[in-house]
C-alpha positions as CSV (number, residue, x, y, z in Angstrom):
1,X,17.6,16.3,-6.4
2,X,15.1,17.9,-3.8
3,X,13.8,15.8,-1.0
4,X,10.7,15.9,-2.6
5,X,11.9,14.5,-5.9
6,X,13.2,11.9,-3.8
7,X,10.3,10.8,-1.9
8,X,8.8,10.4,-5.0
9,X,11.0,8.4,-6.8
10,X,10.7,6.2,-3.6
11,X,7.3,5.6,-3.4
12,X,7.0,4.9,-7.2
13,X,9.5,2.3,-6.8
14,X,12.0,3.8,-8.6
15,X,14.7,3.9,-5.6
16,X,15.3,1.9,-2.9
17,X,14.7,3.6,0.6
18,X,18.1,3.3,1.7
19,X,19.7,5.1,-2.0
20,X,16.4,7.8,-1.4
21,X,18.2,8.2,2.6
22,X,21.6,8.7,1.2
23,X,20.8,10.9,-1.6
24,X,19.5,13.5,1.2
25,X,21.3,16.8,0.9
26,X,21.3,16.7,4.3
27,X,18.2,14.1,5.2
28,X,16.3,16.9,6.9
29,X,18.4,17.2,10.1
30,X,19.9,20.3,11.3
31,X,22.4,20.2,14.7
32,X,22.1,22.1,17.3
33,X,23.6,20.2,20.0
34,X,20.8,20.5,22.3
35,X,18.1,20.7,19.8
36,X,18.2,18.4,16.2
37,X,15.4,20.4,14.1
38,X,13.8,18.3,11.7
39,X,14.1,20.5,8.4
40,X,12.0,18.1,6.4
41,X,8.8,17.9,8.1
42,X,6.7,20.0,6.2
43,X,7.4,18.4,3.5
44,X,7.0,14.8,4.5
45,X,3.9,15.4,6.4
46,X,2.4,18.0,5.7
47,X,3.0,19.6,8.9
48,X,5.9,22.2,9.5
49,X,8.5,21.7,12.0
50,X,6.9,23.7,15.7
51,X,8.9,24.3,19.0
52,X,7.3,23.3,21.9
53,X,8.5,25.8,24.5
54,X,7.4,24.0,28.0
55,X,10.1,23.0,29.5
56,X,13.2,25.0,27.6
57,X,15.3,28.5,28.4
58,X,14.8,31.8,26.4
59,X,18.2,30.7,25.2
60,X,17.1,27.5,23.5
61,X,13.7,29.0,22.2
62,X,15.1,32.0,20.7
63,X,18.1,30.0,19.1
64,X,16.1,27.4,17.5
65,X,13.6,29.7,15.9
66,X,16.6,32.2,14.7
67,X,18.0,28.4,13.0
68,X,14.5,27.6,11.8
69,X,14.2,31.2,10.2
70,X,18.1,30.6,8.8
71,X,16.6,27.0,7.1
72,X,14.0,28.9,5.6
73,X,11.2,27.2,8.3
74,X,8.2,29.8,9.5
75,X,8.0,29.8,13.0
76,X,5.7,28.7,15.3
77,X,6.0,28.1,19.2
78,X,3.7,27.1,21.7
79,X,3.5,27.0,25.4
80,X,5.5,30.3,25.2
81,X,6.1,32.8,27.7
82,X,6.5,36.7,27.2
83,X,10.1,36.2,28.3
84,X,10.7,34.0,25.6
85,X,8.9,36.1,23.5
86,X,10.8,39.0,24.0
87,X,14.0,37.2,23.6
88,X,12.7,35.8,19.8
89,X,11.3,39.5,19.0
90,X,14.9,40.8,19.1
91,X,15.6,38.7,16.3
92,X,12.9,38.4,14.6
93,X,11.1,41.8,14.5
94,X,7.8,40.9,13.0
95,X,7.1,38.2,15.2
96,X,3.7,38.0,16.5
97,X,2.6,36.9,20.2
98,X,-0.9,36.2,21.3
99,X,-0.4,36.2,24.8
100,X,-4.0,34.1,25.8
101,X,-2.6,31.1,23.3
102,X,0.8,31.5,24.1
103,X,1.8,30.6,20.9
104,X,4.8,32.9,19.1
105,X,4.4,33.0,15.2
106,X,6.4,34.1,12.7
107,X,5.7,33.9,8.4
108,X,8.0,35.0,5.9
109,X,5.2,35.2,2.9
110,X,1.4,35.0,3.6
111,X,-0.1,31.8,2.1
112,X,-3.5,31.6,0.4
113,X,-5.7,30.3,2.9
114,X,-8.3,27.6,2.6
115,X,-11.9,27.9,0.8
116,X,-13.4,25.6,3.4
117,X,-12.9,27.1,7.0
118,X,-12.3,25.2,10.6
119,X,-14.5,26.5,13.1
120,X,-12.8,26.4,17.2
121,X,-15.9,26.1,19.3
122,X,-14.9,26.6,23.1
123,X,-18.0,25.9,26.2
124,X,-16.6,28.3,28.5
125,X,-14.4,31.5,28.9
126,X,-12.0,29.9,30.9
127,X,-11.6,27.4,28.0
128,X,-10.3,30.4,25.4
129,X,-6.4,29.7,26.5
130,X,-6.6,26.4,24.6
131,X,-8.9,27.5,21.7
132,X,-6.6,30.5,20.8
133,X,-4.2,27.8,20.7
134,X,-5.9,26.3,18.1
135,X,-6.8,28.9,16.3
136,X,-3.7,30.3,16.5
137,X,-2.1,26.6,15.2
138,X,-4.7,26.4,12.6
139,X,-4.2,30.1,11.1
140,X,-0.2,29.6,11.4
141,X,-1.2,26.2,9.1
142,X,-3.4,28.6,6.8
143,X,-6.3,27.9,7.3
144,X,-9.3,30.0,7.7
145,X,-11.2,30.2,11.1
146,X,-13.9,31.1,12.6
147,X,-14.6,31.2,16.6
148,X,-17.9,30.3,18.7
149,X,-16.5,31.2,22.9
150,X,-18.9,30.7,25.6
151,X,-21.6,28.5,24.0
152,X,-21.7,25.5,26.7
153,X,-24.2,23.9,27.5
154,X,-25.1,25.6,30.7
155,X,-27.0,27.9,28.2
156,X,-27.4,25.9,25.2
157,X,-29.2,28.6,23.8
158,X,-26.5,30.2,23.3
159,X,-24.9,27.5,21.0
160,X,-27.7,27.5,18.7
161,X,-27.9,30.8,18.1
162,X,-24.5,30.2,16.1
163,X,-25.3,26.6,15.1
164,X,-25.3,27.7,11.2
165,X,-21.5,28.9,11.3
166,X,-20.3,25.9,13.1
167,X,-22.6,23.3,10.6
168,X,-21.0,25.5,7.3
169,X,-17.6,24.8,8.7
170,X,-15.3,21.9,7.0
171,X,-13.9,20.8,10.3
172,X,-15.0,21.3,13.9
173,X,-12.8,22.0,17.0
174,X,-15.3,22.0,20.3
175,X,-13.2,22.7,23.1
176,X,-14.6,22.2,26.5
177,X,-13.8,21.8,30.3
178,X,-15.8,20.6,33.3
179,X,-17.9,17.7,32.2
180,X,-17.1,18.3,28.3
181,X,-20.4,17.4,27.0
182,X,-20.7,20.2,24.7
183,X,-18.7,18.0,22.1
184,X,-21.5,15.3,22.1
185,X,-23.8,17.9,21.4
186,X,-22.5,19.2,18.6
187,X,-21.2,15.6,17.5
188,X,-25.1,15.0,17.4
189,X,-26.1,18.2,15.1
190,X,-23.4,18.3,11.7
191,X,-22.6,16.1,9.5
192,X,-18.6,17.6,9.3
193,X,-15.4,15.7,11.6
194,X,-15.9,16.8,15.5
195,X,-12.5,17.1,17.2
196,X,-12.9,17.4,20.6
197,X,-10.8,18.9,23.3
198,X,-11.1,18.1,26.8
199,X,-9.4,21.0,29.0
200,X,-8.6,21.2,32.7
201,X,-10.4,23.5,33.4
202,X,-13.4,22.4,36.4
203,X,-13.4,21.8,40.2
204,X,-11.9,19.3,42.4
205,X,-14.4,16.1,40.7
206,X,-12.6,17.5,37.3
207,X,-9.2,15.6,38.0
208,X,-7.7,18.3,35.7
209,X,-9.5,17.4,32.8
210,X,-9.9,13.7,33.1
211,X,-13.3,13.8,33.3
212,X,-14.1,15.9,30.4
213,X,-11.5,13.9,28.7
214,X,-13.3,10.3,29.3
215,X,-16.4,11.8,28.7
216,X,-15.8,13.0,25.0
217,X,-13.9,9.4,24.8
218,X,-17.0,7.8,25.6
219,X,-19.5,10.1,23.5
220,X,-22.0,8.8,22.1
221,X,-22.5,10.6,18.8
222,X,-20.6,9.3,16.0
223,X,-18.2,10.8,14.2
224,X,-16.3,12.4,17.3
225,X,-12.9,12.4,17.9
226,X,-10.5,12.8,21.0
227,X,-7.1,14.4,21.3
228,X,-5.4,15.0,24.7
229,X,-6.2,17.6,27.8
230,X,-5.2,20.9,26.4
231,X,-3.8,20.2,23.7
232,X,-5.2,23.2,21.3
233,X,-2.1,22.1,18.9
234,X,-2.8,18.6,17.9
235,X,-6.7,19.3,17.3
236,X,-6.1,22.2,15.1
237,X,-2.5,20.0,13.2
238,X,-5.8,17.2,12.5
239,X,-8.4,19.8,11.6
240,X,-5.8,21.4,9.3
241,X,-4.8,18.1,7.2
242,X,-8.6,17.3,7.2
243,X,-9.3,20.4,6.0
244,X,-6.7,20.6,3.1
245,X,-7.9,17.0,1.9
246,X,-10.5,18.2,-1.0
């Protein structure tokens, strides 16, 4: 019986969680030693399993995603340097790096992507590291995108000359630095989920990001959320599973 199968015997009440847990080919772990890869996620959440680079060798990069390919898992890594890069190229051939993003993607078969599209709005140039990112997250997810760079609102002219791609959109990334009030903006212009993204990039009063960070916390147009200072990746996982809901 598939893990699926199982999951759904479980939450129809047809097996107790613990019989579902032990009926688990092999409950969605793999062992690497240094690295458990959860083999299941997708599956469970909706969400594949991704390696998160920052902070490990080539080595370990490049051995996880040749495991994840063995499993049968696409690959996707973020934080990723060309090193690294290189490293998973020579054994995976038709892996893809976006060097801005620094995300490393791999897909055995093309999915259909979405009707509705998620549309990564970013204030500033400087901000496009963590919208490709994003967009580079949200594709991998397959969903469609569109991008809107350099529309802050130091020339918020500029923003509305694309406001009727970003109010078509299904889901809305706004990416922004400095004070970050280009999320409020558009929080106060569409009717769609705003996910904002507060990056470090600003001057010394910045504090790396806080302060775009506490200002999109404290928005006041409704229907804007917050995920953390650069984190491209966990805007465009939400904007994906909202976008994927009708």
């Amino acid at each position: 019986m598939s893990p699926k199968e199982l999951l759904e015997k479980y939450k129809n009440g047809e097996i107790s969680l613990t019989d579902a847990l032990e009926q688990f080919p092999d409950r969605g772990i793999e062992e690497m030693g240094f690295a458990t890869i959860d083999t299941d996620r997708l599956t469970r959440t909706g969400l594949p399993e991704v390696i998160y680079a920052s902070g490990k060798t080539v080595e370990q990069v490049s051995q996880i995603a040749e495991r994840m390919l063995q499993k049968g898992i696409d690959v996707l890594a973020t934080r990723a340097t060309s090193e690294m890069f290189a490293a998973v190229k020579k054994l995976i051939p038709e892996a893809q790096y976006n060097e801005m993003a620094k995300t490393i993607t791999y897909k055995k078969t093309e999915e259909q992507l979405t009707d509705g599209y998620i549309v990564v709005v970013a204030a500033g140039t400087s901000d496009m590291p963590v919208a490709e990112e994003a967009v580079e997250t949200a594709q991998f997810l397959g969903n469609r995108v569109e991008k809107v760079y350099d529309v802050g609102v130091a020339g918020i002219h500029r923003f509305f000359n694309r406001l009727e791609v970003i109010r078509n959109a299904r889901v809305i990334i706004v990416v922004a630095g400095m004070e970050g009030a280009l999320a409020s903006v558009v929080g106060g212009l569409v009717n769609k989920p705003v996910i904002g993204v507060p990056t470090s990039i600003g001057y010394g009063a910045n504090f790396q990001g806080l302060s775009a960070l506490l200002s999109m916390l404290n928005s006041c147009a409704s229907g804007v959320s917050v995920v953390n200072i650069d984190n491209g990746y966990g805007a465009a996982c939400q904007a994906s599973l909202i976008n994927k809901l009708s």
